[in-house]
Rosetta silent file (secondary structure, phi, psi, omega in degrees, C-alpha in Angstrom):
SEQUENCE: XXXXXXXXXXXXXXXXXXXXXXXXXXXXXXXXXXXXXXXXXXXXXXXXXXXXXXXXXXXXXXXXXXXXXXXXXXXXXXXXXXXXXXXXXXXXXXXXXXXXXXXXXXXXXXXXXXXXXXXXXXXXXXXXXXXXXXXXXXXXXXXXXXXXXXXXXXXXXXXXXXXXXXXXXXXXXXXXXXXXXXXXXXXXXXXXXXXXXXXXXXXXXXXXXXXXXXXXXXXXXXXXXXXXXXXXXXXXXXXXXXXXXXXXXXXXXXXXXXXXXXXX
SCORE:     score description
SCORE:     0.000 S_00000001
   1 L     0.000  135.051  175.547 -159.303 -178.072   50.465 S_00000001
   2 L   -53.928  -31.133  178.004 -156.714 -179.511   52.720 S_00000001
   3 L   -61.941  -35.467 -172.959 -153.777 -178.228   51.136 S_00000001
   4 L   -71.398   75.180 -170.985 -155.071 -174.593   51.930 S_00000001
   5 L   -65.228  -20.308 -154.430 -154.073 -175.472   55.601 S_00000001
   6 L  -162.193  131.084 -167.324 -153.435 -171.741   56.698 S_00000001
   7 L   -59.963  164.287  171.514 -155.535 -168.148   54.961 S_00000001
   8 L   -77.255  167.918 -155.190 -153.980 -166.526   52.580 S_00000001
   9 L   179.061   84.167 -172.140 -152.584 -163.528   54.700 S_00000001
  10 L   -71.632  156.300  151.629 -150.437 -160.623   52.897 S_00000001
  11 L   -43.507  130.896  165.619 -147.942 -159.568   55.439 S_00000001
  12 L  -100.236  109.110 -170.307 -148.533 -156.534   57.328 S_00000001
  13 L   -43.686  133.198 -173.512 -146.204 -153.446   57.287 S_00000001
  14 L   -79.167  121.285  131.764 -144.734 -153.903   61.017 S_00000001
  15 L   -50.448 -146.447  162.943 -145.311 -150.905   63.043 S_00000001
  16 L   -64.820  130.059 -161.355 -144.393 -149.884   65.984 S_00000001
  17 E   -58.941  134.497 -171.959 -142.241 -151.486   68.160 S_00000001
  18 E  -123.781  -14.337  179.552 -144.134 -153.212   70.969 S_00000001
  19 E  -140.207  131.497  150.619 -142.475 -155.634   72.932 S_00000001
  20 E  -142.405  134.445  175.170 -138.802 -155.934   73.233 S_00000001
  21 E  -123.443  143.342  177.023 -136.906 -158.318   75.927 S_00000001
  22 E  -156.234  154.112 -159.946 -133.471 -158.336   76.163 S_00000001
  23 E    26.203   91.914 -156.440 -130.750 -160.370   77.889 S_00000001
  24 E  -126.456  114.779 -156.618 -133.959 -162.194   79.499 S_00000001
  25 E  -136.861  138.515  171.299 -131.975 -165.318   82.251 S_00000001
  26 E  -164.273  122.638  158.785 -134.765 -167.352   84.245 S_00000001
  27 E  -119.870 -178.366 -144.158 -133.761 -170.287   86.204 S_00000001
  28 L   -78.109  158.479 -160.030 -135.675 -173.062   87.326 S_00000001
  29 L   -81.551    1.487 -178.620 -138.157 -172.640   90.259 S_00000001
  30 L  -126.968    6.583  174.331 -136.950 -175.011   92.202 S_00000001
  31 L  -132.972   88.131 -161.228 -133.254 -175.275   91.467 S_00000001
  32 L   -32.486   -7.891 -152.566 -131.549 -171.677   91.200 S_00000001
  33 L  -109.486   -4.882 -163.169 -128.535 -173.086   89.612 S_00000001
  34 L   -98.013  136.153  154.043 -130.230 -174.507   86.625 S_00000001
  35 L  -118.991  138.893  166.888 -130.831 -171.910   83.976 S_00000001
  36 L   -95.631  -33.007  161.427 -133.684 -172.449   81.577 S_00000001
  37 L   -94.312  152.842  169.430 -133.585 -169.202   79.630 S_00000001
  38 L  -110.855  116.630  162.833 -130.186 -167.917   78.856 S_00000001
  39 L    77.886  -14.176  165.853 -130.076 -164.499   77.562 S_00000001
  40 L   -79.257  143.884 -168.089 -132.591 -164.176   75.549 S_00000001
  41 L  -123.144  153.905 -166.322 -133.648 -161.410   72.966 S_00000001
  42 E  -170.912  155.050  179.966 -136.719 -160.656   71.227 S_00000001
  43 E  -163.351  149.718  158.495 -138.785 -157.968   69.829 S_00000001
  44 E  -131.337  152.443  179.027 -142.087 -158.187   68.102 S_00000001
  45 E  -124.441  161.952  166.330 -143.864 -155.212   66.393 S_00000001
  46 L   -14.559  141.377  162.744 -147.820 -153.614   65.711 S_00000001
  47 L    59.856    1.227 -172.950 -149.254 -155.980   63.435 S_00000001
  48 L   -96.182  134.367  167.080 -146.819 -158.253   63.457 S_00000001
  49 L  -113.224  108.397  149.399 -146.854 -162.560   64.286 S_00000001
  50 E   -76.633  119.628 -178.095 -144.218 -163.842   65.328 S_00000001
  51 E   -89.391  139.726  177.663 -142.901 -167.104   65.536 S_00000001
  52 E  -130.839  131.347 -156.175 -141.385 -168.869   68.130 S_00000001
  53 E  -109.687  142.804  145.189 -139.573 -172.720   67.071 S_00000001
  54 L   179.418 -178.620  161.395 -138.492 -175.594   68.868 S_00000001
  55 L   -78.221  139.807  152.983 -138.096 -178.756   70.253 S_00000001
  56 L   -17.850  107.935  154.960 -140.004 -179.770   73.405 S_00000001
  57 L    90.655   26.078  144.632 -137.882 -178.213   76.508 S_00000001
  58 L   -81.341   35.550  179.877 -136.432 -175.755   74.578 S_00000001
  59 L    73.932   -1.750 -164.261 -137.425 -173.179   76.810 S_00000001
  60 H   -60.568  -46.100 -169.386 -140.316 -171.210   74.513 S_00000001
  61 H   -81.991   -6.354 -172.217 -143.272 -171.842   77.317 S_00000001
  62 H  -102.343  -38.932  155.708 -140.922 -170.954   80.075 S_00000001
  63 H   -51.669  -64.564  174.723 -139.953 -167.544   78.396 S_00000001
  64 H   -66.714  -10.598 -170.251 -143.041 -166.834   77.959 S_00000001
  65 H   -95.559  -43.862  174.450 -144.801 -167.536   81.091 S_00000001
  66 H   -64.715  -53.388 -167.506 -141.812 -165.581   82.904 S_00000001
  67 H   -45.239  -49.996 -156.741 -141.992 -162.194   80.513 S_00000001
  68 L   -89.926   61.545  161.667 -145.899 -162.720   81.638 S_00000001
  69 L    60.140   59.106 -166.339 -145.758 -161.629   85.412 S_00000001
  70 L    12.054   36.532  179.468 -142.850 -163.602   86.401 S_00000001
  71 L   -95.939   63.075  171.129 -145.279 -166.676   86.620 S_00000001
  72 L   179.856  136.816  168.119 -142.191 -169.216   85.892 S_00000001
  73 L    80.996  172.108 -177.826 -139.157 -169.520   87.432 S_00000001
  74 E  -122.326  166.267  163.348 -136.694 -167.992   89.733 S_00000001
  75 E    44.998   62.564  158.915 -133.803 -165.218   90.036 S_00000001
  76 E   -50.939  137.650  160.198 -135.614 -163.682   86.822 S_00000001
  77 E  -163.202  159.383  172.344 -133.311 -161.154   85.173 S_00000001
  78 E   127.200  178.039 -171.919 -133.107 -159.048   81.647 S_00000001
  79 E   -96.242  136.581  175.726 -134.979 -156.010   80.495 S_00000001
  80 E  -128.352  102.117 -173.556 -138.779 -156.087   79.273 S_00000001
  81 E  -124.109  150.306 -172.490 -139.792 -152.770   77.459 S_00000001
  82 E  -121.530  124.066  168.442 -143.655 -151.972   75.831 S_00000001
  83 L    43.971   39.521  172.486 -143.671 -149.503   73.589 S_00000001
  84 L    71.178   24.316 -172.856 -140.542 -148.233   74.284 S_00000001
  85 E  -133.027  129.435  174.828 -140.530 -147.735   77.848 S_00000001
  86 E   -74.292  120.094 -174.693 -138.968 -150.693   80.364 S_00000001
  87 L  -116.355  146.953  170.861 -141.815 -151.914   82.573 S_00000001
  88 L   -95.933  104.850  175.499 -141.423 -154.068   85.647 S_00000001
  89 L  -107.925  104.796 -161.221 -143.973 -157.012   85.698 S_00000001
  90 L  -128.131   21.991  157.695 -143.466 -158.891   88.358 S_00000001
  91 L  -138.688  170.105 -175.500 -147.127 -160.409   88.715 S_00000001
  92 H   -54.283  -47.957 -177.244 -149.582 -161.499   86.073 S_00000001
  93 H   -52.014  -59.054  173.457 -151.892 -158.399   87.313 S_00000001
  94 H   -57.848   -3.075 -159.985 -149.060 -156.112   86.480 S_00000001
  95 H  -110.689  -36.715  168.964 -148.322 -157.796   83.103 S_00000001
  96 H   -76.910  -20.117 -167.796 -152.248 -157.245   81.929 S_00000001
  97 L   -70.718  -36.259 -177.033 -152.110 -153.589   83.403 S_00000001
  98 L   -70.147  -14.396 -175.269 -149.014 -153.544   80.771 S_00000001
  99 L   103.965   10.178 -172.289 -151.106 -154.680   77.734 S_00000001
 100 E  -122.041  139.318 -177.744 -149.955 -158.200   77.651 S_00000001
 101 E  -124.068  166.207 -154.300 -151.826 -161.422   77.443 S_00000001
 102 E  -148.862  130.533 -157.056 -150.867 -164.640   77.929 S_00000001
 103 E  -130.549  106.542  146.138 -153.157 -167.825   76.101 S_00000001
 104 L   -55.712  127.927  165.999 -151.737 -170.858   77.986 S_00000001
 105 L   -42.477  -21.553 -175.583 -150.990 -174.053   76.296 S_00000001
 106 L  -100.326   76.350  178.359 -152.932 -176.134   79.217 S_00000001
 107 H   -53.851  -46.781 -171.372 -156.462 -174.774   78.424 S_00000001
 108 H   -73.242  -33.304  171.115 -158.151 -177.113   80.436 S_00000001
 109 H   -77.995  -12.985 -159.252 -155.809 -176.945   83.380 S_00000001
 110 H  -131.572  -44.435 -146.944 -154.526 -173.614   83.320 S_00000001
 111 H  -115.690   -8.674  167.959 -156.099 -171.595   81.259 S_00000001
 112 L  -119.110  177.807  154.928 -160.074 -172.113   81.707 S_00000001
 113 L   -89.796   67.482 -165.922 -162.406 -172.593   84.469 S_00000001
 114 L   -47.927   -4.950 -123.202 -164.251 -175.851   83.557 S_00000001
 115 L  -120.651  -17.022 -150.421 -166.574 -175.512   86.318 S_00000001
 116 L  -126.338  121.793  170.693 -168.048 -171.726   85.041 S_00000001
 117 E   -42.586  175.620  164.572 -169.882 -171.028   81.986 S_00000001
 118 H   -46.048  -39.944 -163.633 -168.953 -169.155   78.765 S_00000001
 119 H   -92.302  -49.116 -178.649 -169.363 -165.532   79.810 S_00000001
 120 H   -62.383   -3.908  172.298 -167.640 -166.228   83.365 S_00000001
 121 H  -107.151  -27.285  164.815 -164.771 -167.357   81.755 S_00000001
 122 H   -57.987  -32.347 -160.115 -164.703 -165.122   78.909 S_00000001
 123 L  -101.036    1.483 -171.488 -164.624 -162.147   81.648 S_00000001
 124 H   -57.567  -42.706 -175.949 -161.857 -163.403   83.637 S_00000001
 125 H  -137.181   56.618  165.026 -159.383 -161.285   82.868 S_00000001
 126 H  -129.524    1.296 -153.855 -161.629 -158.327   82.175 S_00000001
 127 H   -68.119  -59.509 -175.366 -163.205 -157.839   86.064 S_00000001
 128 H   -66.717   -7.623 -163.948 -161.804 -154.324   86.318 S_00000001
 129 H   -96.381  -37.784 -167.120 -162.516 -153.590   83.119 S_00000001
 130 H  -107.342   -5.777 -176.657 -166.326 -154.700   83.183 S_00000001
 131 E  -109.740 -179.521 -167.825 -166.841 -153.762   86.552 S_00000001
 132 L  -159.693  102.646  162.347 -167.870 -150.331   88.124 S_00000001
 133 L    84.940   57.039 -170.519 -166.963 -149.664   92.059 S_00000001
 134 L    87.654   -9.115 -155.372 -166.067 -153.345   92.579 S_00000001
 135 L  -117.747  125.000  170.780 -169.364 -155.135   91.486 S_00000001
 136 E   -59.772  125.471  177.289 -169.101 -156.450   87.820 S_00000001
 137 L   -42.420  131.709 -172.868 -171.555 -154.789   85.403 S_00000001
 138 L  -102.799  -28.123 -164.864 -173.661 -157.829   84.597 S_00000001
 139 L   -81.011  -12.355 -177.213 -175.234 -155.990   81.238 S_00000001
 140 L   -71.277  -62.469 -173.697 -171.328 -154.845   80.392 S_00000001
 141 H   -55.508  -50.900  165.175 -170.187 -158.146   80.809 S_00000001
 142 H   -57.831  -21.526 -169.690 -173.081 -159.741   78.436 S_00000001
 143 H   -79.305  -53.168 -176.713 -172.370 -156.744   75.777 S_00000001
 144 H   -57.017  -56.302 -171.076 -168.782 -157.699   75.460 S_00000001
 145 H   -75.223  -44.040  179.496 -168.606 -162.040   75.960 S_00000001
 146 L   -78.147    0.030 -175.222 -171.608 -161.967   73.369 S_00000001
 147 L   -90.014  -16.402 -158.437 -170.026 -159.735   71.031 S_00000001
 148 L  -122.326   21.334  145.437 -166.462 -161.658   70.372 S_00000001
 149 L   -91.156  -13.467  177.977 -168.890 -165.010   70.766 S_00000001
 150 L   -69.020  -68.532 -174.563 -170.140 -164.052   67.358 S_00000001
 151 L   -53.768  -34.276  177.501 -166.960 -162.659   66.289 S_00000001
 152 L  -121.896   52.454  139.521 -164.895 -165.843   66.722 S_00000001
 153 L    33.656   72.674  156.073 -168.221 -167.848   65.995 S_00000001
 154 L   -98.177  122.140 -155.681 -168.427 -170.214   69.292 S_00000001
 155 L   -93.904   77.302  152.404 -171.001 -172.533   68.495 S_00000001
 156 L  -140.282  177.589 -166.630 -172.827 -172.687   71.308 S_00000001
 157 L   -62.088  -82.157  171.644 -176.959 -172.528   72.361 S_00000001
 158 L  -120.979 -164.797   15.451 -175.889 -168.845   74.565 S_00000001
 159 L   103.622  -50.973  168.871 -173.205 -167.421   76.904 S_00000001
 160 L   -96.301    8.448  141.936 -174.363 -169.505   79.963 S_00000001
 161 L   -47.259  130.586 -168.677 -173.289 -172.817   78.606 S_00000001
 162 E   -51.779  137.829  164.760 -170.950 -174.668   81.175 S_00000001
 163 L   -85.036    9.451  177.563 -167.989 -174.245   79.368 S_00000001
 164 L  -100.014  -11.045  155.307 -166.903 -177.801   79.609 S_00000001
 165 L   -80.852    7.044  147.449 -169.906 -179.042   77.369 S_00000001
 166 L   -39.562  106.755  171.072 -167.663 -177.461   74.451 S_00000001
 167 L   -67.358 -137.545  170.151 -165.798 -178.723   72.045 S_00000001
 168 H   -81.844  -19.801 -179.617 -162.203 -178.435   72.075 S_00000001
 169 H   -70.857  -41.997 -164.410 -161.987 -175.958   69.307 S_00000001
 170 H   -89.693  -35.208  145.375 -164.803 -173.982   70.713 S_00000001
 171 H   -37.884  -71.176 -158.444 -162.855 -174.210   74.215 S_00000001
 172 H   -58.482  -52.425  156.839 -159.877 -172.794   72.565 S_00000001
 173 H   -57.928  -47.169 -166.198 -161.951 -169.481   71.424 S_00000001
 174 H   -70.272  -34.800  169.667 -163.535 -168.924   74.472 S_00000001
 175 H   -67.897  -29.503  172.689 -159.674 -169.009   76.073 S_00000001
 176 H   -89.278    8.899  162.823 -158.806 -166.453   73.145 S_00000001
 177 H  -102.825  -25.406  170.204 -161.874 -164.166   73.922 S_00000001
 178 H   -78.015  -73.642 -173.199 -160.997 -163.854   77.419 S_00000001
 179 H   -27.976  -48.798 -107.337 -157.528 -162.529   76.544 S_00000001
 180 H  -118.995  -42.577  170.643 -158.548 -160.677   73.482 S_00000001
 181 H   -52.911  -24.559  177.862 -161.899 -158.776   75.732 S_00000001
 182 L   -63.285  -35.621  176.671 -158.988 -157.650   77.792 S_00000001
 183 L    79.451   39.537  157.677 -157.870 -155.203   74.966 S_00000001
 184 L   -40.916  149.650  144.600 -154.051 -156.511   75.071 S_00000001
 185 L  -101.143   16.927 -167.559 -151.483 -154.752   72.846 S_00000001
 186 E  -132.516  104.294  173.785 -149.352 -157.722   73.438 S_00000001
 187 E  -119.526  157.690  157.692 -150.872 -161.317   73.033 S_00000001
 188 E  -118.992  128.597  157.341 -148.700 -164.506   73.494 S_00000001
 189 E  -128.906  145.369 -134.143 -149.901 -167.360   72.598 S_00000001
 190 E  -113.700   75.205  168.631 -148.810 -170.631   73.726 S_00000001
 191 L    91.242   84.229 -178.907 -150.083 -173.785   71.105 S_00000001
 192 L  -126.288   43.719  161.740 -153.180 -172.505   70.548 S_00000001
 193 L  -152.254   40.601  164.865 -154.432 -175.343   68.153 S_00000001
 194 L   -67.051   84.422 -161.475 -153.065 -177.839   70.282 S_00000001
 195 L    89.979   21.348 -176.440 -155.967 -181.024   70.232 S_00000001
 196 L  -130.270  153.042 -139.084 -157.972 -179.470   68.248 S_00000001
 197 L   -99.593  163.356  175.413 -159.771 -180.524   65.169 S_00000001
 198 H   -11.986  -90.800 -169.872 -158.469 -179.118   60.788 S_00000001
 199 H   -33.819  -69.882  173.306 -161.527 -176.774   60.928 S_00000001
 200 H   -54.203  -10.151  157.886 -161.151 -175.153   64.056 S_00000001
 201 H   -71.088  -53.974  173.496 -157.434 -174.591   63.434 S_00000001
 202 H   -34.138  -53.010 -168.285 -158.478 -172.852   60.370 S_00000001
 203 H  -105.275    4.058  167.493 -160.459 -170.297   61.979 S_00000001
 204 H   -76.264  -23.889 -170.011 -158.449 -170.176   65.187 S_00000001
 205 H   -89.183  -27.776  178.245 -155.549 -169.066   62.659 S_00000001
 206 H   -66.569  -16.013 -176.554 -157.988 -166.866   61.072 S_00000001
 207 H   -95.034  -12.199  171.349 -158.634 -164.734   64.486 S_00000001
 208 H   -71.159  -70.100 -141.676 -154.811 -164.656   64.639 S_00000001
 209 H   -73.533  -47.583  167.888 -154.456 -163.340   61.458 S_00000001
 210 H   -22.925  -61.210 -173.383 -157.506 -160.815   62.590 S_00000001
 211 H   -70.662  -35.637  151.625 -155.860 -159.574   65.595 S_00000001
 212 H   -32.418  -73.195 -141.154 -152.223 -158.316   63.305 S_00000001
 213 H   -69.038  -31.772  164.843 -154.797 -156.614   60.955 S_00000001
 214 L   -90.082   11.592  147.758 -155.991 -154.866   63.793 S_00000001
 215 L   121.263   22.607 -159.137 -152.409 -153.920   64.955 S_00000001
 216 L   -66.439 -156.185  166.033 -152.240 -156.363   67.547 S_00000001
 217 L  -132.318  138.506 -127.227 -148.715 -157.678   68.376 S_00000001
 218 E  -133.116   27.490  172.060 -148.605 -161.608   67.856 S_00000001
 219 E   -59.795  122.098  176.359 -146.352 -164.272   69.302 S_00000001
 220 E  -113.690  100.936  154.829 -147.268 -167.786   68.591 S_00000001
 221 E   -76.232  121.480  175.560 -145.503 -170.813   70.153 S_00000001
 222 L  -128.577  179.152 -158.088 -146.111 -173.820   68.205 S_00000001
 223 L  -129.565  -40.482 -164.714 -144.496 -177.309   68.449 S_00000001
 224 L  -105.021  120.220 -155.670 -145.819 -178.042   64.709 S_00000001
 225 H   -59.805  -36.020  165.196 -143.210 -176.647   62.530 S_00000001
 226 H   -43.235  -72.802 -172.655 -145.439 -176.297   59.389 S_00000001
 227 H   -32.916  -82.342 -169.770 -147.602 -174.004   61.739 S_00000001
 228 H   -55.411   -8.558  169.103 -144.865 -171.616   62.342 S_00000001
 229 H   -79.235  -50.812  160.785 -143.745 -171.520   59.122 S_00000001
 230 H   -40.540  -42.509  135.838 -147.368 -170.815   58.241 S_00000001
 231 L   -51.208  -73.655 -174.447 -148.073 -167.984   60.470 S_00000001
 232 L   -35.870  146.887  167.933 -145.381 -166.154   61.284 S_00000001
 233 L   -98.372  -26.329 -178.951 -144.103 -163.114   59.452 S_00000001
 234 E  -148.046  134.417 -176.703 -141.070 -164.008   61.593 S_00000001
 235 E  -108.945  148.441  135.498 -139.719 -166.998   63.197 S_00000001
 236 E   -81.647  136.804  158.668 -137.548 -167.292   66.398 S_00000001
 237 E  -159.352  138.974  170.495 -135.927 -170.563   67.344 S_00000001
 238 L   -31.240   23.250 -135.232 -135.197 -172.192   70.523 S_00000001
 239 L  -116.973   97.177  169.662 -132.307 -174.502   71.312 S_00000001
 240 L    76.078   31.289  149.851 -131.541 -175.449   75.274 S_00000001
 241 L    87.653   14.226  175.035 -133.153 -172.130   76.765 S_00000001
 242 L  -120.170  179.619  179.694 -131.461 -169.689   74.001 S_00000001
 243 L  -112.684  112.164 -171.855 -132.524 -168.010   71.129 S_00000001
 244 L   -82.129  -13.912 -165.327 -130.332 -169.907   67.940 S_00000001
 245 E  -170.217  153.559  131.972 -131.710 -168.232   64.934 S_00000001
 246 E  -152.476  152.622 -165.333 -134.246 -165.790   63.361 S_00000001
 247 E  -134.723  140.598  172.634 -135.494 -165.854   60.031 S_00000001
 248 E   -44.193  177.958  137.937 -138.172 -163.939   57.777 S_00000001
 249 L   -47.670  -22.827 -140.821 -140.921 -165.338   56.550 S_00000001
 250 L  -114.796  -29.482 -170.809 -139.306 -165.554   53.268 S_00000001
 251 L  -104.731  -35.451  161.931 -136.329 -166.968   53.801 S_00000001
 252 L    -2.998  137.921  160.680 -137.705 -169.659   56.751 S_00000001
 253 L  -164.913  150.040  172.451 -137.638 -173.237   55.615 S_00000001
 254 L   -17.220 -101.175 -162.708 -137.904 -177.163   57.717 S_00000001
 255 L   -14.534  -67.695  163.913 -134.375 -177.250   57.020 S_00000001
 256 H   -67.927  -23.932  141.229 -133.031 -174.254   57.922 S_00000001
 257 H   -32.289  -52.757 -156.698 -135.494 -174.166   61.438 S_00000001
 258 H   -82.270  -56.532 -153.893 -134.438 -177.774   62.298 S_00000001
 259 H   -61.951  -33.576  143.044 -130.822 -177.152   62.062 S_00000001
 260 H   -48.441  -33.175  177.314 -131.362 -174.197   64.410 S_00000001
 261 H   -78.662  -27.684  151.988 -133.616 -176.190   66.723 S_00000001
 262 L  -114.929   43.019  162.616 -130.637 -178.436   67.476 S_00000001
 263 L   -79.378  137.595 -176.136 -128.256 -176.066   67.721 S_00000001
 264 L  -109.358    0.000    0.000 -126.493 -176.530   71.122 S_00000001
C-alpha cells in the first residue's frame, strides 16, 4: 500500500560507538577562504541510522565526501575517530582500510563504471580483498558479486550484464553491493533513492534497515525530508556548513527539522 512508504523497523539498541568527528572545518577546493563545513560534530553508533537533514548546499555531501579520504575540499581540519581510536584518512584507500564506505549520490557519474558489467563493478572496492598476490581471484570474485546479487535481488539475466542495461533501482544496488562486499563498519550513504522508482526505494530502504540489524553503522543523506524522518533512529541537520540541531527519532518532526534547516 502506498502509505506503508518505509518497513516497519523496531529501533535497534545502539552499540558501540563507531564513528565520531569532531570540530570537522573543510573549505572549499578552490577558494581556501571559503569555509563549507564549520565545526562540525557527529557520532553514529553499531546498529544505528542516522540521519543527516538539509537544504541543498547545506554542506551534508561535502562532509561526507571529506570524512571519506579527504576527497572534498581543502585545509581539512577536526578529529575523525573509529571505534574509539583517531585515524588519519587522508585518501579514499585509507578511509576503506578504516572500515568506511562511501555510496555517492552521482551513481552514474561517480559512483559506477557504466562501461563494466555487474560483477566488475560490484568488486571495485573489494580488489585486495578478492585478490591473492595481485591477480583477482576470478572464482572469489563470482562467489561474493553473486551472493549479495541475490541478497539485494538485482534483477538481472547474470553477473556479466553491462551494468548500464539496468534499471535505475537495480543500478542503485549494484552501487550498494560494491560498498557493502567491502565489509565496511562504517557506510555513508549519500541519496541513495535518488531517481529511482516507489518499489525500489522500498527495498533499497529495506537493505538499509538490513545492514543496522547486522550492526552496521548507518548514515543516510537525504534531500526528502519524509525519508529522513523515516529512516533514521536519529536525525542531524544542516544549515550553511554547520550542524543546527539533532533530534531522536521520537521527538523529530517537518516542523521542528525545517526550522533547523534554516537556521543561520
Amino acid at each position: 500500500p502506498l502509505h506503508n512508504l518505509y518497513p516497519n523497523h523496531p529501533s535497534n539498541t545502539p552499540g558501540e560507538e563507531y564513528l565520531r568527528v569532531e570540530d570537522w572545518t573543510v573549505h572549499h577546493p578552490l577558494d581556501a577562504e571559503r569555509v563549507i563545513v564549520d565545526h562540525a560534530n557527529i557520532n553514529v553508533h553499531a546498529g544505528e541510522i542516522v540521519g543527516l537533514a538539509g537544504l541543498m548546499g547545506a554542506g551534508r555531501t561535502e562532509m561526507a565526501m571529506s570524512i571519506f579520504g579527504h576527497s572534498y575540499g581543502s585545509n581539512i581540519s577536526g578529529k575523525v575517530f573509529v571505534k574509539g581510536k583517531e585515524v588519519k584518512m587522508p585518501n579514499v584507500q585509507s578511509a576503506i582500510d578504516a572500515g568506511l564506505a562511501y555510496a555517492t549520490e552521482d551513481r552514474k557519474g561517480n559512483g559506477l563504471n557504466l562501461l563494466q558489467n555487474i560483477r566488475e563493478n560490484a568488486s571495485l572496492a573489494s580488489l585486495t580483498k578478492i585478490s591473492k598476490g595481485g591477480v583477482v581471484d576470478d572464482n572469489l570474485e563470482r562467489k561474493e558479486v553473486e551472493q549479495y546479487r541475490k541478497d539485494f535481488n538485482i534483477k538481472c539475466h547474470d553477473i556479466d550484464v553491462n551494468v548500464s542495461t539496468l534499471s535505475g533501482g537495480n543500478q542503485q544496488k549494484v552501487l550498494l553491493a560494491k560498498w557493502v562486499i567491502s565489509q565496511p563498519d562504517i557506510l555513508i550513504l549519500d541519496e541513495p533513492t535518488r531517481g529511482i522508482d516507489v518499489g525500489a526505494k522500498y527495498e533499497i530502504y529495506e537493505i538499509i534497515d538490513k545492514l543496522a540489524d547486522a550492526g552496521k553503522a548507518v548514515i543516510v543523506i537525504s534531500s526528502e525530508l519524509p525519508e529522513g524522518l523515516g529512516m533514521s533512529d536519529r536525525l542531524y541537520v544542516m544549515s550553511g556548513g554547520s550542524i543546527t540541531g539533532e533530534l531522536s527519532a521520537e521527538e523529530a518532526d517537518e516542523r521542528k527539522v525545517m526550522a533547523m534547516a534554516v537556521r543561520s
